[in-house]
C-alpha positions in Angstrom: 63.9 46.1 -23.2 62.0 45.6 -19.7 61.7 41.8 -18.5 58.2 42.2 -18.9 57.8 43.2 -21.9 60.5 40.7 -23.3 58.6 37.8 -21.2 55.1 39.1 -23.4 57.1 39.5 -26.7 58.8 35.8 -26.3 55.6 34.2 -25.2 56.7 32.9 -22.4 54.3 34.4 -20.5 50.5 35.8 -22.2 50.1 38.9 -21.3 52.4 41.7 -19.5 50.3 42.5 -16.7 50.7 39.1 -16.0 54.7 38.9 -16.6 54.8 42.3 -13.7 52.7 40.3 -11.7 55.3 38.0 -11.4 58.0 40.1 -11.1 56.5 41.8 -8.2 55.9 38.6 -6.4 59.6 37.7 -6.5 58.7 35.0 -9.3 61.6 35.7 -11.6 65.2 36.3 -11.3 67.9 36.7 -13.6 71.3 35.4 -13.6 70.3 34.2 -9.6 69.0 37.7 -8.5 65.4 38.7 -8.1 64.6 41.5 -10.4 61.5 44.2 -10.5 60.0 44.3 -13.7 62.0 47.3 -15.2 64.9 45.0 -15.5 67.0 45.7 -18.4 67.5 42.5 -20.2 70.0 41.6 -22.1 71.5 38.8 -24.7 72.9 36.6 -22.0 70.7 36.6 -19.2 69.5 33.5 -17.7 65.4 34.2 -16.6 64.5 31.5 -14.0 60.5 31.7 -13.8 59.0 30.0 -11.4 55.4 28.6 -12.0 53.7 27.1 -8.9 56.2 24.0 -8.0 57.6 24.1 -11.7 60.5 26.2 -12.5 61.5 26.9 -15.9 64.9 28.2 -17.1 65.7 30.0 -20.4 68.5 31.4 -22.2 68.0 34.8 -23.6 69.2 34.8 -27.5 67.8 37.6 -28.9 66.0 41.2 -27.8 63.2 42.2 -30.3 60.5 44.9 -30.0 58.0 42.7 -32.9 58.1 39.6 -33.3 55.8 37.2 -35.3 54.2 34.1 -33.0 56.0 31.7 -35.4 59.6 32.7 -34.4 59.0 34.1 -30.9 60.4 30.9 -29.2 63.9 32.0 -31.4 64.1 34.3 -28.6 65.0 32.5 -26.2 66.5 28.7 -25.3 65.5 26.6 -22.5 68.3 25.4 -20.0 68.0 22.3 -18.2 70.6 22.1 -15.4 
């Protein structure tokens, strides 16, 4: 699944214009490289996103196309480091 789409499906970020955006700005990278929004992601991958001076870090668990709101934070784990 594309980073943007799995950064919409998680909730991380609202909407997936908003999520290529990002990744066209150089505002996320995975595993310490900046990707394009066409990334492949995988179980595995560490997505550091960075919002204004705040940067946030998260584990991907799981790739799902549908997903209810309830469990979309299953998805994914935040690392602190």
């Amino acid at each position: 699944m594309r980073i943007d789409k799995f950064l919409k499906v998680s909730r991380i970020i609202k909407r997936r214009t908003v999520a290529n955006e990002a990744c066209d700005a150089s505002h996320v990278s995975v595993n310490g490289r900046p990707v394009k929004a066409s990334y492949d992601v995988k179980e595995g991958d560490i997505i550091s996103i960075t919002f204004g001076e705040k940067t946030l870090k998260v584990r991907v668990l799981d790739v799902r196309d549908v997903i209810r709101k309830n469990d979309a934070s299953s998805l994914y784990e935040v690392v602190t480091e």
